[in-house]
N, C-alpha and C positions, 0 to 999 in steps of 0.2 A: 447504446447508440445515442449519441446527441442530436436532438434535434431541433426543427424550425420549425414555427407555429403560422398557423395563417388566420385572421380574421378575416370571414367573407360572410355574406346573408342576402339570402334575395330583397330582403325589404329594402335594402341600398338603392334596388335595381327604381324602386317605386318613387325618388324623387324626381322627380320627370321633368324636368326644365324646358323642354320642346327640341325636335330634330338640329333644328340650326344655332340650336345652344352650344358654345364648346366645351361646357361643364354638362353631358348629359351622359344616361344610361349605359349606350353604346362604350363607352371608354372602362369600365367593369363587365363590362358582357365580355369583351374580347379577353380580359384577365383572367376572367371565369372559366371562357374556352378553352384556353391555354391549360389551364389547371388541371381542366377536365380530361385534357388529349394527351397530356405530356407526363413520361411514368418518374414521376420522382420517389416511387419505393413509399417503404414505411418511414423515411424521415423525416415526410411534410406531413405533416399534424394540423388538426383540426382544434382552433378555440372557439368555442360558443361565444358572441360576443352578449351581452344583457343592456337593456334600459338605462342609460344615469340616473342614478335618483335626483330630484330635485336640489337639496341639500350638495351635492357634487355640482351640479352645473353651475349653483350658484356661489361657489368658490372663485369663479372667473367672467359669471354674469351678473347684471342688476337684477332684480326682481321685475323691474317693468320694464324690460325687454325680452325675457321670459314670458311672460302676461303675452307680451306682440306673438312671439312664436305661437305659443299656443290659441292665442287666436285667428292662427290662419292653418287650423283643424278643419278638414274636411272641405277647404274653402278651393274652387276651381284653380284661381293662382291669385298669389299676393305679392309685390314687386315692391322692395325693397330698398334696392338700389337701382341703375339702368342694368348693372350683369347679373344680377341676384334675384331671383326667380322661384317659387314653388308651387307646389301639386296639393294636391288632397293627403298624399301620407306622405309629404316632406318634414313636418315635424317629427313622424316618427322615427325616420329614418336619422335624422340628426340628433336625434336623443341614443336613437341605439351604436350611432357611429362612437357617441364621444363614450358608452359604455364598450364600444368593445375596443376601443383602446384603451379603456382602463383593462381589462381582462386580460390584453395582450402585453400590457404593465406587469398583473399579478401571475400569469404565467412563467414570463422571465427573473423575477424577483423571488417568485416559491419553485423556481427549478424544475416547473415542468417541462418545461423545455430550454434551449442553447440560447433561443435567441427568438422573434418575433415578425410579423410583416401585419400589419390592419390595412386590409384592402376595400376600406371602407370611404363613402361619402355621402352626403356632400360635405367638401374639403374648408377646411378651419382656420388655417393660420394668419390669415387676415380679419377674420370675427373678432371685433372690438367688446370691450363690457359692456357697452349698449347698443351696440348697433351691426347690424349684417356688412358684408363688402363682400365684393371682388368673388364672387360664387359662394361664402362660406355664413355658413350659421352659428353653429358653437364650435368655439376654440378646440378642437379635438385636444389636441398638442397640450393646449394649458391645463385642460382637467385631468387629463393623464399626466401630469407633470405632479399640480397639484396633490391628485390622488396619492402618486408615490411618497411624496414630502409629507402627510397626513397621516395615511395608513401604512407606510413600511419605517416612517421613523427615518427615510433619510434625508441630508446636510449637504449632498451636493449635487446636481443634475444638469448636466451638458445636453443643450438641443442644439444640433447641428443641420441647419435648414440652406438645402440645395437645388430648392428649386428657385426658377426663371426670376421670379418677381419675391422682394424683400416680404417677410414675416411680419408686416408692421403690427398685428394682433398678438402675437405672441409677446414680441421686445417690450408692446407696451404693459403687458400682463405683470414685466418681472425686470420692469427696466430699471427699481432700486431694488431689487430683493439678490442679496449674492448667494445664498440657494440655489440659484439657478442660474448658470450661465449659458449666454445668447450666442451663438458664431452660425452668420447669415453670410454664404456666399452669392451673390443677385446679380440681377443686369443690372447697374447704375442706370441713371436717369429714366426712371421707368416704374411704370404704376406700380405701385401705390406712392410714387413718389417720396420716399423715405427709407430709411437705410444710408444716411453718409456715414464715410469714417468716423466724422466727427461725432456724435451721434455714438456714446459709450457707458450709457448708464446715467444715474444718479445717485444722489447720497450715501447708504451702504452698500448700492448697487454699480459705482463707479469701476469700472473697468470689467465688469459681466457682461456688457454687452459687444459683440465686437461686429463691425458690419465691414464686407470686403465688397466693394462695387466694382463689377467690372465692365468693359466693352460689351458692343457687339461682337459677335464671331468667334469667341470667346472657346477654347477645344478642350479636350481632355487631357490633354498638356497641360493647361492652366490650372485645371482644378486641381487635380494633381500636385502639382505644386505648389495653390493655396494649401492642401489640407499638411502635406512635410513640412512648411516653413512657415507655417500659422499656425493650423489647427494641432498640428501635433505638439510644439514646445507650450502652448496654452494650457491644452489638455493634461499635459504629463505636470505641469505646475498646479495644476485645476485640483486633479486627483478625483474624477466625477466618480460615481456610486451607480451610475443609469448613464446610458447615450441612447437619446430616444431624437431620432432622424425624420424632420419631416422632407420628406422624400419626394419631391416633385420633379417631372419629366419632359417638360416645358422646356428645357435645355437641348434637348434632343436636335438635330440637325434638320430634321423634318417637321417638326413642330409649326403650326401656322401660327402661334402667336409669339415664339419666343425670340428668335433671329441669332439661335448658340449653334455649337456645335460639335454638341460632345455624341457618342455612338453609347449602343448600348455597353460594348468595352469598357466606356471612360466611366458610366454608371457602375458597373463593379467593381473598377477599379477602387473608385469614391468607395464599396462596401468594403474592399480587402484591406483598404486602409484603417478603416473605422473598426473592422472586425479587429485588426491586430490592436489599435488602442483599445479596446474593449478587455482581448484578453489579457493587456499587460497591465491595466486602470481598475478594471471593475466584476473580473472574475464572468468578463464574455456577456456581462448584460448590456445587452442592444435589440432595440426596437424602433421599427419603419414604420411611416404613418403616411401612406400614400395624399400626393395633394395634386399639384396639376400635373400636363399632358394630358395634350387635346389634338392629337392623334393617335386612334387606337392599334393600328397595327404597332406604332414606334414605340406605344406603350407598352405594349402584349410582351413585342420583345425584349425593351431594356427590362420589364420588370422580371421578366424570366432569366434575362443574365444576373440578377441582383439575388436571385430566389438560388440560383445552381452557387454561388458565392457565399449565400447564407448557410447553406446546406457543405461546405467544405468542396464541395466538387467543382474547382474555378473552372471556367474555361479561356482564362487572358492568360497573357503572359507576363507577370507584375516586373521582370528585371528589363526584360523590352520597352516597358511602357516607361519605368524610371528612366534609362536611358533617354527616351525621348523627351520626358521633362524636363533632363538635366541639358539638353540639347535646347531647350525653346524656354530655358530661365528668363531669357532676357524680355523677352515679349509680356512678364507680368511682375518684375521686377521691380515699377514703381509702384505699382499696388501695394505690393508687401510691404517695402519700405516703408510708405505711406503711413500703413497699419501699424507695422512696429514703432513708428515716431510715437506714433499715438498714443501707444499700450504699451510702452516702454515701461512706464513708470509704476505697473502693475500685474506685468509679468515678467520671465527671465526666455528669451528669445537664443 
């Protein structure tokens, strides 16, 4: 039986940012719930997630911003930024996030399982090398990226990052290295303010990086049709080894901070897509790294249609859904275009 792996731990639950945080506890509590209530059988599988070691964090961190984190051990709260906030076992919790996406790295890479979910925080892809943002401490995404490229010996790695606001902590992690390719679909004009098209890498890393900005209002139509007339001629020219997804839910319809409007459908859609590049790229390795969504019920359940999607048992209808993206091409038509002007000259579209 193939199966899907889940990273979860209570110590997540301990970075406490305060009730009217939108990065707090609550939004893993209700995934937890969910887990706990709903019979997915013996195919959801349990990963231990462990510690980083020092050595791993500091693949993608300075040493003395490391030093910072750990000095605000046992410390009531230490504020960062204005959104970036911590508890007394917030360090801990961010050292065992960014280990158990690695774990959820080597499970999928040594075949213990089909495929992955780390339902871990607090969330990373904004974590620059020195400095905290936007709720996130260490780059989850980039030491698990790293980690793969170091310890499995592989040459190519596709992150495909779908939540609300651009990955500027990642792109900047790997914005010359072509190791590693970047494909960010985001709101444009919107925090972290970065992410334009233009905006494709550097040096050996020129054309790794691909950023798609889009509107407000934004549906599952549109993603949809970023990921067939983007992400997929990229990918199949890319030939990635890992598709490791940071997965944020901020897009969501009901979402208070994102203003999209994709459902939980359009979220698995987004997985059935990536699952099929998976299997025809990388022999089905793929792994989730949960990051925003900051409403918990909308969380609970896109993350449950993404979990029945992982696990083979969809519940969309993928030829319905095509239909309707091929019905509403025109609404993201110049994006693409856009993209491909851009990245013409570095991939085959």
């Amino acid at each position: 039986m193939k199966k899907t792996g889940i990273v979860r731990h209570q110590l997540y639950l301990e970075h406490r940012t305060g009730i009217m945080h939108p990065e707090n506890p609550q939004r893993l509590q209700s995934i937890y719930y969910m887990l706990d209530h709903k019979d997915f059988g013996e195919a959801l599988v349990h990963i231990e997630p462990r510690f980083a070691t020092l050595d791993e964090i500091l693949e993608v961190h300075d040493p003395s911003y490391v030093d910072l984190i750990l000095d605000s051990a046992d410390r009531a709260q230490v504020r960062y930024d204005p959104d970036t906030v911590t508890s007394p076992q917030s360090y801990k919790a961010a050292w065992l996030a960014a280990g158990g996406v690695m774990e959820a790295v080597k499970a999928v890479l040594t075949k213990q399982v089909r495929n992955a979910f780390a339902l871990v925080r607090p969330p990373g892809h904004h974590a620059l090398k020195d400095r905290a943002m936007g709720f996130c401490i260490f780059n989850n995404e980039a030491i698990g990226v790293r980690y793969a490229l170091n310890s499995y010996g592989l040459k190519r790695v596709l992150i495909v990052d779908w939540d609300v606001h651009h990955g500027n902590g990642i792109q900047t992690s790997f914005y010359d290295d072509p190791h590693v390719l970047y494909f960010s679909v985001h709101r444009g004009a919107f925090f972290p303010w970065t992410g334009e098209v233009r905006e494709a890498g550097a040096g050996k890393g020129k054309g790794y990086t691909v950023n798609v900005p889009l509107g407000i209002g934004c549906s599952n139509a549109c993603y949809g049709n970023v990921f067939r007339h983007l992400l997929w001629p990229i990918a199949r020219s890319y030939r990635p080894e890992l598709i490791l997804v940071s997965a944020g839910f901020d897009t969501h319809h009901n979402d208070p901070l994102g203003s999209m409007n994709v459902t939980p459908e359009g979220f698995a859609r987004m997985t059935s897509l990536l699952m099929e590049m998976a299997a025809e790229l990388c022999e089905e390795r793929l792994v989730l790294v949960l990051e925003g969504g900051y409403n918990p019920q909308a969380l609970r359940d896109s993350v449950e249609m993404v979990l029945w999607e992982l696990l083979g048992s969809s519940m969309i209808n993928n030829e319905e859904m095509r239909q309707v993206e091929d019905a509403q091409y025109n609404e993201i038509a110049e994006i693409i275009q856009e993209v491909k002007t851009v990245h013409g000259k570095y991939w085959d579209f």
